[in-house]
C-alpha atoms as an extended CHARMM CRD file, in Angstrom:
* protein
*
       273  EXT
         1         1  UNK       CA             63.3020000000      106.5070000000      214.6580000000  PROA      1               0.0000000000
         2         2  UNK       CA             66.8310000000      106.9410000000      216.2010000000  PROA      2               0.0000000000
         3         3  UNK       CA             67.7620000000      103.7890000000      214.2980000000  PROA      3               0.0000000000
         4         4  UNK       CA             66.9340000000      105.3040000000      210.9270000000  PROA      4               0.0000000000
         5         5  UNK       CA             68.9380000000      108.3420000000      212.0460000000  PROA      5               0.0000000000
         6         6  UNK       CA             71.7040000000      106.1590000000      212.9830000000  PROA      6               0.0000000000
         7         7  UNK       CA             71.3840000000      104.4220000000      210.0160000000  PROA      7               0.0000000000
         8         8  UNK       CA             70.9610000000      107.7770000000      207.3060000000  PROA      8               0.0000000000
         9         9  UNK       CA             73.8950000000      109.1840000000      209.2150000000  PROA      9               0.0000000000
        10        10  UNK       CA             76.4760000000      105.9130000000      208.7150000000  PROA      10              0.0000000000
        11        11  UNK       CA             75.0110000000      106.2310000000      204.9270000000  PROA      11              0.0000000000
        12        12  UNK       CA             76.0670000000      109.8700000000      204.9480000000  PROA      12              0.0000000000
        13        13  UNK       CA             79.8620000000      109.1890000000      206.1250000000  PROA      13              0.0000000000
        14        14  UNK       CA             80.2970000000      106.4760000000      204.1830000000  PROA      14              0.0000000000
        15        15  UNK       CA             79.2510000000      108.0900000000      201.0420000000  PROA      15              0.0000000000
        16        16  UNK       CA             81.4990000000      110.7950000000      202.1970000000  PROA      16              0.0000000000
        17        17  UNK       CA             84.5130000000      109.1350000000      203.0410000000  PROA      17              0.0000000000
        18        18  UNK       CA             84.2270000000      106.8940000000      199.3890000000  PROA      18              0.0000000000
        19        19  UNK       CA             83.7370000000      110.7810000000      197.6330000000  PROA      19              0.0000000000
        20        20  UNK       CA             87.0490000000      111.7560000000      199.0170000000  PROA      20              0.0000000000
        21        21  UNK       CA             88.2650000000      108.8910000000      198.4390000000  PROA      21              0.0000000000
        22        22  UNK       CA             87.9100000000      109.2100000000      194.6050000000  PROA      22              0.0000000000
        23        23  UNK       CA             89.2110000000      112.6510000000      194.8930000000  PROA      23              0.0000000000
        24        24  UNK       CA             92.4000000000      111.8940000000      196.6450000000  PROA      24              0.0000000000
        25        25  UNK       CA             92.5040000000      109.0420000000      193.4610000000  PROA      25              0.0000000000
        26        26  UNK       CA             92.2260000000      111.2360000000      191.4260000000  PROA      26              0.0000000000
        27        27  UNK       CA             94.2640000000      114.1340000000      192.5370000000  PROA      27              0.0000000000
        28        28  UNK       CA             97.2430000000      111.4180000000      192.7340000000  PROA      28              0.0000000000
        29        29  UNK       CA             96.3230000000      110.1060000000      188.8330000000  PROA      29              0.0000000000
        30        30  UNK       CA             96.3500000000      114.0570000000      188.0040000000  PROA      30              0.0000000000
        31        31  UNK       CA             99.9160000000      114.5760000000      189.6650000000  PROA      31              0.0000000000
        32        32  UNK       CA            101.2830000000      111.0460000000      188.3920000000  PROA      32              0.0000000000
        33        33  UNK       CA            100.4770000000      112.5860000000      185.2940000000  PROA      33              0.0000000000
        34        34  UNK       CA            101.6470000000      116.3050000000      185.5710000000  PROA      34              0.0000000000
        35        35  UNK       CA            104.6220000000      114.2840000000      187.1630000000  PROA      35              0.0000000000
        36        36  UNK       CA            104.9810000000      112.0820000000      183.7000000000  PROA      36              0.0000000000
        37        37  UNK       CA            104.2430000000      115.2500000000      181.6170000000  PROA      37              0.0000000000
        38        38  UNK       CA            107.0320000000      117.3370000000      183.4110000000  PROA      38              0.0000000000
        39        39  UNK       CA            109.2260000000      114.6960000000      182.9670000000  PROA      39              0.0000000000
        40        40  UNK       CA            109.0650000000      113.8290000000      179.7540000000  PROA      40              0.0000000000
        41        41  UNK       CA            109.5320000000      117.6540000000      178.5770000000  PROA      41              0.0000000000
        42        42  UNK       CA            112.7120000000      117.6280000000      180.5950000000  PROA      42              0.0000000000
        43        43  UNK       CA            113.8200000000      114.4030000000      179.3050000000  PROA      43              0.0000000000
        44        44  UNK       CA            112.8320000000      116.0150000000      175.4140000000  PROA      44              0.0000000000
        45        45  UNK       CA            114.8930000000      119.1760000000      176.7400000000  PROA      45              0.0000000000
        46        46  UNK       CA            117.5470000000      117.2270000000      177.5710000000  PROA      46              0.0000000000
        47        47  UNK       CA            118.0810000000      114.5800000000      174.9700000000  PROA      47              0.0000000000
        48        48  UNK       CA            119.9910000000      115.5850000000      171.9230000000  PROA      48              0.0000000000
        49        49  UNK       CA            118.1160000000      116.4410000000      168.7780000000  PROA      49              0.0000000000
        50        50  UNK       CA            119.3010000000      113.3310000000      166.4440000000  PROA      50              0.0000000000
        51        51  UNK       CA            118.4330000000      114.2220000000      162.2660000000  PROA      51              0.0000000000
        52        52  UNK       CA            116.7340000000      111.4260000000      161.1580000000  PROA      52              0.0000000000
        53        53  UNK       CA            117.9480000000      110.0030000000      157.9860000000  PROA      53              0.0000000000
        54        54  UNK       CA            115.4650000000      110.6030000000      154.8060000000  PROA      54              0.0000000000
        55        55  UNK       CA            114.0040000000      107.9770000000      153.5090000000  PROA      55              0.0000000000
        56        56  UNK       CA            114.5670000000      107.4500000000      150.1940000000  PROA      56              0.0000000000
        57        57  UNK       CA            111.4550000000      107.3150000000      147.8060000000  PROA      57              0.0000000000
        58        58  UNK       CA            111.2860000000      104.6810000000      144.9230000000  PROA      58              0.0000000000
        59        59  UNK       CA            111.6760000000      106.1200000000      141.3600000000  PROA      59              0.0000000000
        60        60  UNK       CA            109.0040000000      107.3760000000      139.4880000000  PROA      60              0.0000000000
        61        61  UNK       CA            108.5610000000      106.6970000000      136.2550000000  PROA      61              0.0000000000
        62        62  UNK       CA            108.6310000000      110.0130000000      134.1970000000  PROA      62              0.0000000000
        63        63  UNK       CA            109.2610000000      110.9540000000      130.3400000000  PROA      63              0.0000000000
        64        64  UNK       CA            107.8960000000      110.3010000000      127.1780000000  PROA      64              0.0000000000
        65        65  UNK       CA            108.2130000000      106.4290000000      128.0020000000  PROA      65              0.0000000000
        66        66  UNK       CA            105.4920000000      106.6530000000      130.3550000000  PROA      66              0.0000000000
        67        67  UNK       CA            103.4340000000      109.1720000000      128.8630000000  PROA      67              0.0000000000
        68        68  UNK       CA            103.2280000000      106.8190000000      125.8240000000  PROA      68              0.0000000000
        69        69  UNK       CA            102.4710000000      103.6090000000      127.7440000000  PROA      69              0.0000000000
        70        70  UNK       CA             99.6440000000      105.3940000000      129.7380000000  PROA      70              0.0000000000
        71        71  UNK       CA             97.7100000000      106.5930000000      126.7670000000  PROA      71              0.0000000000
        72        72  UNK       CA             98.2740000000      103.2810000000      125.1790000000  PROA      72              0.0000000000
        73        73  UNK       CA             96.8660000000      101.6160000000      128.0410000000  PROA      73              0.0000000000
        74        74  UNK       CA             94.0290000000      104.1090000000      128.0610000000  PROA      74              0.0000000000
        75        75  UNK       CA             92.8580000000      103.1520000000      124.5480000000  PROA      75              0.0000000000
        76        76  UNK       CA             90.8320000000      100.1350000000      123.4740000000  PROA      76              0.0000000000
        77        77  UNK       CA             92.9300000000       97.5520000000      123.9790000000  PROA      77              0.0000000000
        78        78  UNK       CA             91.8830000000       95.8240000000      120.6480000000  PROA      78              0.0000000000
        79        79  UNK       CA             92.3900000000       98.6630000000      118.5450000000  PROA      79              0.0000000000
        80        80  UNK       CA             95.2220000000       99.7740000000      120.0530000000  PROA      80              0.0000000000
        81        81  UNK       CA             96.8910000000       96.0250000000      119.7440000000  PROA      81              0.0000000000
        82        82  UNK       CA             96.3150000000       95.9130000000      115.9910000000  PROA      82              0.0000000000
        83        83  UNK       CA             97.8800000000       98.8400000000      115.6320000000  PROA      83              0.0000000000
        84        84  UNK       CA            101.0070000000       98.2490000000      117.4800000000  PROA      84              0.0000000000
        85        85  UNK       CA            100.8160000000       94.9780000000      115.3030000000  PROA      85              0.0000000000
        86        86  UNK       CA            100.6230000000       96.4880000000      112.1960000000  PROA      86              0.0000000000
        87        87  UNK       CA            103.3940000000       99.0270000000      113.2850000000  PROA      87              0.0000000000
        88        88  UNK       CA            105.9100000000       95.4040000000      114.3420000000  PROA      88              0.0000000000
        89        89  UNK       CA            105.3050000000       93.7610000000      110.9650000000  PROA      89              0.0000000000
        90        90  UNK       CA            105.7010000000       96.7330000000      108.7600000000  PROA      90              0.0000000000
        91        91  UNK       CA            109.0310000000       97.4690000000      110.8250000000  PROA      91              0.0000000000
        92        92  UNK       CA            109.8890000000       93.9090000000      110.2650000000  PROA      92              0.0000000000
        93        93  UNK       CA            109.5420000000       94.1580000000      106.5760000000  PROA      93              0.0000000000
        94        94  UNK       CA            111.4880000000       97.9580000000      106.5290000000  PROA      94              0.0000000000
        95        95  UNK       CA            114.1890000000       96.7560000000      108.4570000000  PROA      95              0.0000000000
        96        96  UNK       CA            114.7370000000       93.0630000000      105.9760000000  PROA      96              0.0000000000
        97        97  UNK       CA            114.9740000000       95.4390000000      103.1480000000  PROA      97              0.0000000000
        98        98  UNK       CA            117.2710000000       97.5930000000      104.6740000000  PROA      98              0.0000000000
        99        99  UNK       CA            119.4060000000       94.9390000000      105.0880000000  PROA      99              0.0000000000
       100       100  UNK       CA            118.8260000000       93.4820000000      102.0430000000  PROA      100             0.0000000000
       101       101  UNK       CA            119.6380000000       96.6640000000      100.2410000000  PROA      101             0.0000000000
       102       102  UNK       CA            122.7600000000       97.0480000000      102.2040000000  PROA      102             0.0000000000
       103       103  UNK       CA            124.3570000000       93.6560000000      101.4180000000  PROA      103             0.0000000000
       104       104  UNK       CA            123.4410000000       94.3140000000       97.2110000000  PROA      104             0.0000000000
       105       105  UNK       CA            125.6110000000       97.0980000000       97.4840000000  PROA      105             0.0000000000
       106       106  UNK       CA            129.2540000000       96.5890000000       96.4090000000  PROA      106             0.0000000000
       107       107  UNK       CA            132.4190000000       98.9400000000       95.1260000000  PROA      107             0.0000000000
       108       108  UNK       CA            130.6820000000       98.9440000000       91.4210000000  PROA      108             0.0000000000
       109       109  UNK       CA            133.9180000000      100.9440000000       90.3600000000  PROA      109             0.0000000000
       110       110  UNK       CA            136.4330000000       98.1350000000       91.2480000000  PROA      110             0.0000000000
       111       111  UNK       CA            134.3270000000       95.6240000000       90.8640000000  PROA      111             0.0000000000
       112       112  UNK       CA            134.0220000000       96.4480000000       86.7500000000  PROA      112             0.0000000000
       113       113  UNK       CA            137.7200000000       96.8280000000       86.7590000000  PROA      113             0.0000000000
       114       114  UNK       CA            138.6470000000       93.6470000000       87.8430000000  PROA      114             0.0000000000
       115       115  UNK       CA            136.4020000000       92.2570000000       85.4620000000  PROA      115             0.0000000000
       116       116  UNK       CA            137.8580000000       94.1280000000       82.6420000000  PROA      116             0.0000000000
       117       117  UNK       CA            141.5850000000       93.4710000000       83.5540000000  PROA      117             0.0000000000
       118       118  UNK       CA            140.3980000000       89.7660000000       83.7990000000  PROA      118             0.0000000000
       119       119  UNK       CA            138.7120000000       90.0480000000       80.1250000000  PROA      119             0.0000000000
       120       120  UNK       CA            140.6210000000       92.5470000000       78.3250000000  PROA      120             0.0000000000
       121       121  UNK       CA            143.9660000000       92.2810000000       79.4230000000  PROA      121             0.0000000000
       122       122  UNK       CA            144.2950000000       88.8280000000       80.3070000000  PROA      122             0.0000000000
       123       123  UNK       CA            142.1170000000       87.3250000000       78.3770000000  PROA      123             0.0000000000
       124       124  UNK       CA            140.8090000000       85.0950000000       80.5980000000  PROA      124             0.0000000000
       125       125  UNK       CA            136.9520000000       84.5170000000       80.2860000000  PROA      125             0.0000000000
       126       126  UNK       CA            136.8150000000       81.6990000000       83.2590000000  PROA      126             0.0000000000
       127       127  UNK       CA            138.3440000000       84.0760000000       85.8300000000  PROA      127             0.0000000000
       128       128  UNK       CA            136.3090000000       87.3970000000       84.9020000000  PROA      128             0.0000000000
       129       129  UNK       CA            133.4250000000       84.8300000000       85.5550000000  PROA      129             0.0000000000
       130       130  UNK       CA            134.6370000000       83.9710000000       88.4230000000  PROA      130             0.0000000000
       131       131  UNK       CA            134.8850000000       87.5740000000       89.8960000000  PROA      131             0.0000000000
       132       132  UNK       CA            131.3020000000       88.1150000000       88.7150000000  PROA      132             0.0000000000
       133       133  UNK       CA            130.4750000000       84.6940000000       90.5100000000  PROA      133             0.0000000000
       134       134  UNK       CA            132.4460000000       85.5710000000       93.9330000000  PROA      134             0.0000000000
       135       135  UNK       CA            130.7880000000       88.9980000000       94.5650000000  PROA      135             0.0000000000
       136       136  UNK       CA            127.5210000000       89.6660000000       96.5000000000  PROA      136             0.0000000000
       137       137  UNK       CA            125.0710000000       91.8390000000       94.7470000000  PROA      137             0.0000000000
       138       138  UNK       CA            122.9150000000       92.1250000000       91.5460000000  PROA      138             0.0000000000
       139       139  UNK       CA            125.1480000000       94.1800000000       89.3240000000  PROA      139             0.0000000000
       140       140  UNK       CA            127.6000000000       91.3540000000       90.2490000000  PROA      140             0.0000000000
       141       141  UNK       CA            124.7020000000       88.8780000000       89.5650000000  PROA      141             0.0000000000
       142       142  UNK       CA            123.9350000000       90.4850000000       86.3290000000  PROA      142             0.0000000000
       143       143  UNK       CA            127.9280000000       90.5500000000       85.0440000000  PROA      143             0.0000000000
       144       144  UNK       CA            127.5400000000       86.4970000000       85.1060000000  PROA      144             0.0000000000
       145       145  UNK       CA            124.5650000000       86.2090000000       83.2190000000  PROA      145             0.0000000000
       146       146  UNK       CA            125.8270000000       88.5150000000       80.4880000000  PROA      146             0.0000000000
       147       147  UNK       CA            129.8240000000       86.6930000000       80.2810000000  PROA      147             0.0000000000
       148       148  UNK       CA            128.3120000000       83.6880000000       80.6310000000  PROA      148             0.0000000000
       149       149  UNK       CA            126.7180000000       83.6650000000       77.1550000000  PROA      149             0.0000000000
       150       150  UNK       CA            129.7710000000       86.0330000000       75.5720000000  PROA      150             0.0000000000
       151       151  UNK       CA            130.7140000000       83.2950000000       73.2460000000  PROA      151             0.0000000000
       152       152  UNK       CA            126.7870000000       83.8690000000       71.1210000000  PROA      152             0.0000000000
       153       153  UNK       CA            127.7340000000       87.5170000000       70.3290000000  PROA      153             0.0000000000
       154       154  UNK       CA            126.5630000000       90.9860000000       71.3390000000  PROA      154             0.0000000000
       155       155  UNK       CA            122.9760000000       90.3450000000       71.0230000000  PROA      155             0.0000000000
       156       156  UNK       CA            122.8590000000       87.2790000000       72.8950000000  PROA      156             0.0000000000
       157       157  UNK       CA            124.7240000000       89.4330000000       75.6870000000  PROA      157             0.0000000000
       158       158  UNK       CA            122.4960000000       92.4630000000       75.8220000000  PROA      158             0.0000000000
       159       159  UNK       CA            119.2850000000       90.1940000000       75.7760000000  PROA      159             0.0000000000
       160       160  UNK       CA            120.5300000000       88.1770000000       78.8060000000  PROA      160             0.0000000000
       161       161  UNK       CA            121.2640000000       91.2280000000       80.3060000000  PROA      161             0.0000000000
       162       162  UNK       CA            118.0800000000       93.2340000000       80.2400000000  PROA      162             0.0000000000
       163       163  UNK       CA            116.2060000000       90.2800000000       80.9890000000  PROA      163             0.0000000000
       164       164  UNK       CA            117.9530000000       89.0680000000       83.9420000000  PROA      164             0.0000000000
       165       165  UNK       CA            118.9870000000       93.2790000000       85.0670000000  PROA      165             0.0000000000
       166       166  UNK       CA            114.9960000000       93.1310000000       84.8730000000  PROA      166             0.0000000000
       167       167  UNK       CA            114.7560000000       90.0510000000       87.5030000000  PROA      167             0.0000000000
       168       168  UNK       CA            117.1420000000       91.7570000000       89.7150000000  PROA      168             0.0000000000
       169       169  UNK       CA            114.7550000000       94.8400000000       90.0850000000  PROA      169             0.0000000000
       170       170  UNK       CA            112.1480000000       93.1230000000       91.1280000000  PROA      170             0.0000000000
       171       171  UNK       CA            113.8800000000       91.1860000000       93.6410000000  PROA      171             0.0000000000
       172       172  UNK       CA            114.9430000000       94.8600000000       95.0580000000  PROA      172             0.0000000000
       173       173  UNK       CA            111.1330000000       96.0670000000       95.3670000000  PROA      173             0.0000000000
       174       174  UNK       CA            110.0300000000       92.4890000000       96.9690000000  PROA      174             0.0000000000
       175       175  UNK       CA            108.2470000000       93.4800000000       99.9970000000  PROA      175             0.0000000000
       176       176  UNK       CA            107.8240000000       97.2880000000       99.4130000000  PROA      176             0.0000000000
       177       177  UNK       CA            103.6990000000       96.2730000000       98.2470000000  PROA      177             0.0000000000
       178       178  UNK       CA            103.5640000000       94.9180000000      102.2430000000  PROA      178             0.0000000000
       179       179  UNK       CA            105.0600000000       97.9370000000      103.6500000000  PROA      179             0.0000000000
       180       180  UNK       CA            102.8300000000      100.4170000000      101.6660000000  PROA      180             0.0000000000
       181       181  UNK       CA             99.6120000000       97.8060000000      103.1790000000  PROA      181             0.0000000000
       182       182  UNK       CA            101.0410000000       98.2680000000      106.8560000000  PROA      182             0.0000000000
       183       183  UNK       CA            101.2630000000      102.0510000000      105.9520000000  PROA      183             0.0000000000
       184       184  UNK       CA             97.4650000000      102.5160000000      104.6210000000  PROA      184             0.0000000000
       185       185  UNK       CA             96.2540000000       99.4030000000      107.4550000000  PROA      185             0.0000000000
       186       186  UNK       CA             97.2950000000      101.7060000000      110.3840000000  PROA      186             0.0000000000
       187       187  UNK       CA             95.5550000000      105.6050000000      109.9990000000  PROA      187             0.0000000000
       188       188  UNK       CA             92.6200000000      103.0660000000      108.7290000000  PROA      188             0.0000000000
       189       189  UNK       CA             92.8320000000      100.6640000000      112.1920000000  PROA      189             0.0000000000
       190       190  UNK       CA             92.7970000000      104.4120000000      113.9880000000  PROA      190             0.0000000000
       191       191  UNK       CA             90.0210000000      105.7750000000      112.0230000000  PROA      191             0.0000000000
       192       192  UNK       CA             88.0690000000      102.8370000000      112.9610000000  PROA      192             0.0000000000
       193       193  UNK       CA             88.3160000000      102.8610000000      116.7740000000  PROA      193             0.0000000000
       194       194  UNK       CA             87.5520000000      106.5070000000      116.4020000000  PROA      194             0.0000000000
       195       195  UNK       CA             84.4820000000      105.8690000000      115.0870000000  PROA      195             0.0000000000
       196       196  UNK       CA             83.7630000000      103.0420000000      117.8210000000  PROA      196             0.0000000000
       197       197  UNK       CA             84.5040000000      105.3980000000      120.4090000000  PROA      197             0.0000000000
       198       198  UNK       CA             81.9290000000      107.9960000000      118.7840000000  PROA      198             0.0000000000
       199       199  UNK       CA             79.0040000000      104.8300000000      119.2640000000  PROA      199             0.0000000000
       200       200  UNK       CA             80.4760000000      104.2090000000      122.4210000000  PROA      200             0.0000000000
       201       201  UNK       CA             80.0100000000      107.6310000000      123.6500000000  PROA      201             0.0000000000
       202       202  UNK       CA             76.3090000000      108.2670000000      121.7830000000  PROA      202             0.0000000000
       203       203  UNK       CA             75.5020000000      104.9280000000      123.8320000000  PROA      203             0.0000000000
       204       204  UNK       CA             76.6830000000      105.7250000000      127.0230000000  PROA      204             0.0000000000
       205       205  UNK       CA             74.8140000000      109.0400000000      126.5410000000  PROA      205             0.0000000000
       206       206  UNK       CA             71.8700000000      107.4150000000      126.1220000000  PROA      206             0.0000000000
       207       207  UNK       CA             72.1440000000      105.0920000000      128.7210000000  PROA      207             0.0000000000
       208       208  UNK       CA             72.5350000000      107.9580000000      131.1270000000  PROA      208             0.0000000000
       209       209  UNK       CA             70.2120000000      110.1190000000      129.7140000000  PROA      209             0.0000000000
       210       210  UNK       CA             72.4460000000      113.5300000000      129.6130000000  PROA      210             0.0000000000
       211       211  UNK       CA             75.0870000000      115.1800000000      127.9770000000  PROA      211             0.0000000000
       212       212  UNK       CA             77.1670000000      116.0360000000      130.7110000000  PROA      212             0.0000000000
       213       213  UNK       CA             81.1750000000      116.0350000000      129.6370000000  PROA      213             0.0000000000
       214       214  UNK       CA             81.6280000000      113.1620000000      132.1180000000  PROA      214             0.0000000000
       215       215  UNK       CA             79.6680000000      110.5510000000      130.3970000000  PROA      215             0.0000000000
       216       216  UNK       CA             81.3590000000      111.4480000000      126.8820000000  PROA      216             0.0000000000
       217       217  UNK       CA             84.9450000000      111.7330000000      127.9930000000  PROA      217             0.0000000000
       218       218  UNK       CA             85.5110000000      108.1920000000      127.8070000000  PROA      218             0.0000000000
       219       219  UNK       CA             84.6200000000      107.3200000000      124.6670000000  PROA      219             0.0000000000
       220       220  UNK       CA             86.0970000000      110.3370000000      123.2890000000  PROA      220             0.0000000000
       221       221  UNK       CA             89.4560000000      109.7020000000      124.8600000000  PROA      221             0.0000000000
       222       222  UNK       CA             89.4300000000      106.2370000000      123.1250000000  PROA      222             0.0000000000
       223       223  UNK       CA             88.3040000000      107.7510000000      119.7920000000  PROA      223             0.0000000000
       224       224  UNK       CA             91.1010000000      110.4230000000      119.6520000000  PROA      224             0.0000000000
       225       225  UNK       CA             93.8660000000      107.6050000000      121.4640000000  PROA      225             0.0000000000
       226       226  UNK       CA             93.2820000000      105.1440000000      118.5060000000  PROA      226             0.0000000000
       227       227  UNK       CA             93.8290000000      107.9260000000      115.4170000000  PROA      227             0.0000000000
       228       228  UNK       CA             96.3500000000      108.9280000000      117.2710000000  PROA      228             0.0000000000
       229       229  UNK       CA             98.7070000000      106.0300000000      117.1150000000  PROA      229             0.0000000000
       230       230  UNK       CA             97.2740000000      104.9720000000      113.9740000000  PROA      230             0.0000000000
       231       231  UNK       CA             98.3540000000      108.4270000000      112.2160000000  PROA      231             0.0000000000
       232       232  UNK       CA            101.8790000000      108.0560000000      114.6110000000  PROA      232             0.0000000000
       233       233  UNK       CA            102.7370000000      103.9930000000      113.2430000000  PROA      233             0.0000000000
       234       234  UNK       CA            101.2880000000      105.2080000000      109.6210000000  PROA      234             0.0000000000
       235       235  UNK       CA            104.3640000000      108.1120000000      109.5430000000  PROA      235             0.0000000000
       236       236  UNK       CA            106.7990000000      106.2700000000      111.1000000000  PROA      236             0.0000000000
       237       237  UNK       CA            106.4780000000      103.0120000000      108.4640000000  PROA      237             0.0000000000
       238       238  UNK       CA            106.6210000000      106.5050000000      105.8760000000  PROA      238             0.0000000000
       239       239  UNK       CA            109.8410000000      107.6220000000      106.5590000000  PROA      239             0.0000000000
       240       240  UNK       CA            111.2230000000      104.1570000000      106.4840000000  PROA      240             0.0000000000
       241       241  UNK       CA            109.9050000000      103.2540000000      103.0050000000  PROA      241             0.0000000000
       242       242  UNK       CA            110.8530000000      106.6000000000      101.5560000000  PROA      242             0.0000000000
       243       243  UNK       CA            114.5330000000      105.7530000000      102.7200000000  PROA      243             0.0000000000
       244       244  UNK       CA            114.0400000000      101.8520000000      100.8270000000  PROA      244             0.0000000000
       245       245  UNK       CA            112.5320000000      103.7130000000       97.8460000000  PROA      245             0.0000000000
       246       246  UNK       CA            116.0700000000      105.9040000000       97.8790000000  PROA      246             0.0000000000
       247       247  UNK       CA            117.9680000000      102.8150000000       98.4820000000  PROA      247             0.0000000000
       248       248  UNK       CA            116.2340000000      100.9120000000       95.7080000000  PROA      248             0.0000000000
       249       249  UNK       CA            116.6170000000      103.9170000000       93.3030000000  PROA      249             0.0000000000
       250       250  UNK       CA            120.2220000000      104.3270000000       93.4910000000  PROA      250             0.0000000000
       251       251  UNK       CA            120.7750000000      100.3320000000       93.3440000000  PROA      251             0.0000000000
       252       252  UNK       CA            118.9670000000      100.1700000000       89.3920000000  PROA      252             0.0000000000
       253       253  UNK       CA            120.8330000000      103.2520000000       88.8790000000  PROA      253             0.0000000000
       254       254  UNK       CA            123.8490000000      101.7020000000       89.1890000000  PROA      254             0.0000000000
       255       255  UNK       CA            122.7290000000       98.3640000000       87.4870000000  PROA      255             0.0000000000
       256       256  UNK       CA            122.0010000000      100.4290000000       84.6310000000  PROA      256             0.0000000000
       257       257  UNK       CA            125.4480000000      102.1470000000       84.3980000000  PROA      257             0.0000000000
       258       258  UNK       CA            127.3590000000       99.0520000000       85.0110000000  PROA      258             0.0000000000
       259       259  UNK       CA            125.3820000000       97.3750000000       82.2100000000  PROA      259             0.0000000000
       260       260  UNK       CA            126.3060000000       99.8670000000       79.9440000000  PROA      260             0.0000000000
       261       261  UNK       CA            129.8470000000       99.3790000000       80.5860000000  PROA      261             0.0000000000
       262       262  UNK       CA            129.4310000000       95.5020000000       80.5010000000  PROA      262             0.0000000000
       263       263  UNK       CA            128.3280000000       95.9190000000       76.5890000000  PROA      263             0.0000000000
       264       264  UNK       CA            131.6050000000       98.2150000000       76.2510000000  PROA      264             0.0000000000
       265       265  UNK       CA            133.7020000000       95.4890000000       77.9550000000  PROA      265             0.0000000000
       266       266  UNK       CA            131.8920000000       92.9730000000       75.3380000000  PROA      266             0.0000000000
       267       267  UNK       CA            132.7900000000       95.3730000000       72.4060000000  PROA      267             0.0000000000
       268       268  UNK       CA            136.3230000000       95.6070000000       73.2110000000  PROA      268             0.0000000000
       269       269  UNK       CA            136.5900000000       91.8430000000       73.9630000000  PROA      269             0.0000000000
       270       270  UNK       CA            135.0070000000       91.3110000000       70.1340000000  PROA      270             0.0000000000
       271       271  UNK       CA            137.1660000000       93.5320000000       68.8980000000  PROA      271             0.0000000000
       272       272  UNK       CA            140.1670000000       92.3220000000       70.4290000000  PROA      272             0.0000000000
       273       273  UNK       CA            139.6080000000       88.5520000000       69.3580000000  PROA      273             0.0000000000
């Protein structure tokens, strides 16, 4: 009995002196800490504040560039290539006959003078055709045709050149039919994925059984994207063949008043022989 007493009681110290133990362990791990705490509050108190330097952000994209590439990357991407295909080749063809149109255009005023001093006044048949020959341009194009067959008489002239002043129109309007298909191609290319979108929507509504706004958006947001664009390309390509149509009216306009004043420079050239 006095053993197990002996033996309860060593159990009881030992247990005791292991339980303050831990305490003292953990009264020092409390103070290193406090201690570590204290410390580092003095050293914050202590150290000078330094500003850190902002760091600089990358650019966002913002404008209307953006805005236009996000809702064209929101649209069907086949609809919304053909249009921006149709939109390239009818700019293609505007821009050809804008160029075109600029290089017919010459100084009409000198240009019939020349020819006239050549004729009239000098008398010299080779080097008025020659000026008509050197110069860019239909009424210049026009001026050869008619001198060229001087020698058969007035008739012969004005026949040549109506016939040839009727060539020369055409060659203006060349292109204008492609222009006008790129114009009616693109509203139609719109109209189309509009309707696609409408399917697309009806579908997806009936794939999820309910109406709710989310199922619909996205075939909506296609529908409206693609007439969009369509209706955008189709007014653009408009304003650039009303400007050729201008161009090309004032050209024959002027091919009509400088062959009028070719048939006077024949007259007087009759006359004067």
């Amino acid at each position: 009995m006095k053993k197990i007493f002996a033996i309860i009681a060593l159990m009881g110290v030992f247990t005791f002196g292991m339980t303050q133990t831990a305490s003292a362990q953990d009264e020092a791990v409390d103070s290193a800490a406090t201690e570590q705490v204290d410390s580092a509050a003095v050293d914050t108190a202590v150290a000078p504040v330094v500003d850190e330097e902002p760091v600089e952000s990358e650019p966002v994209e913002t404008g209307m560039y953006k805005t236009i590439k996000t809702k064209f990357i929101e649209g069907s991407a086949g609809f919304m290539a053909l249009v921006a295909v149709a939109l390239i080749l009818g700019l293609a063809f505007c821009i050809e006959r804008i160029i075109y149109l600029a290089l017919s255009k010459v100084n009409t005023v000198k240009f019939i003078e020349d020819v006239e001093n050549a004729l009239i006044n000098k008398g010299d048949l080779e080097g008025a055709k020659a000026i008509a020959r050197d110069t860019r341009g239909p009424i210049a194009s026009i001026y050869y045709q008619g001198l060229t067959r001087l020698n058969d008489g007035a008739d012969a002239v004005e026949k040549s050149v109506v016939a040839y002043g009727a060539v020369q129109a055409s060659k203006l309007e060349s292109g204008c039919s492609w222009i006008t298909l790129f114009i009616g191609m693109a509203p139609s290319l719109g109209f189309l994925g509009t309707v696609i979108g409408m399917v697309q929507a009806f579908d997806d509504i009936q794939a999820a059984g309910d109406i709710s706004p989310t199922v619909v958006a996205g075939g909506m947001k296609v529908a409206l994207l693609t007439t969009i664009f369509g209706i955008v390309v189709a007014l653009i390509l408009q304003v650039f063949y009303n400007y050729i149509l201008a161009e090309i009216e004032g050209l024959t306009a002027k091919m009509e008043d400088a062959t009028i004043s070719l048939l006077d420079i024949v007259a007087k050239y009759n006359n004067k022989k």
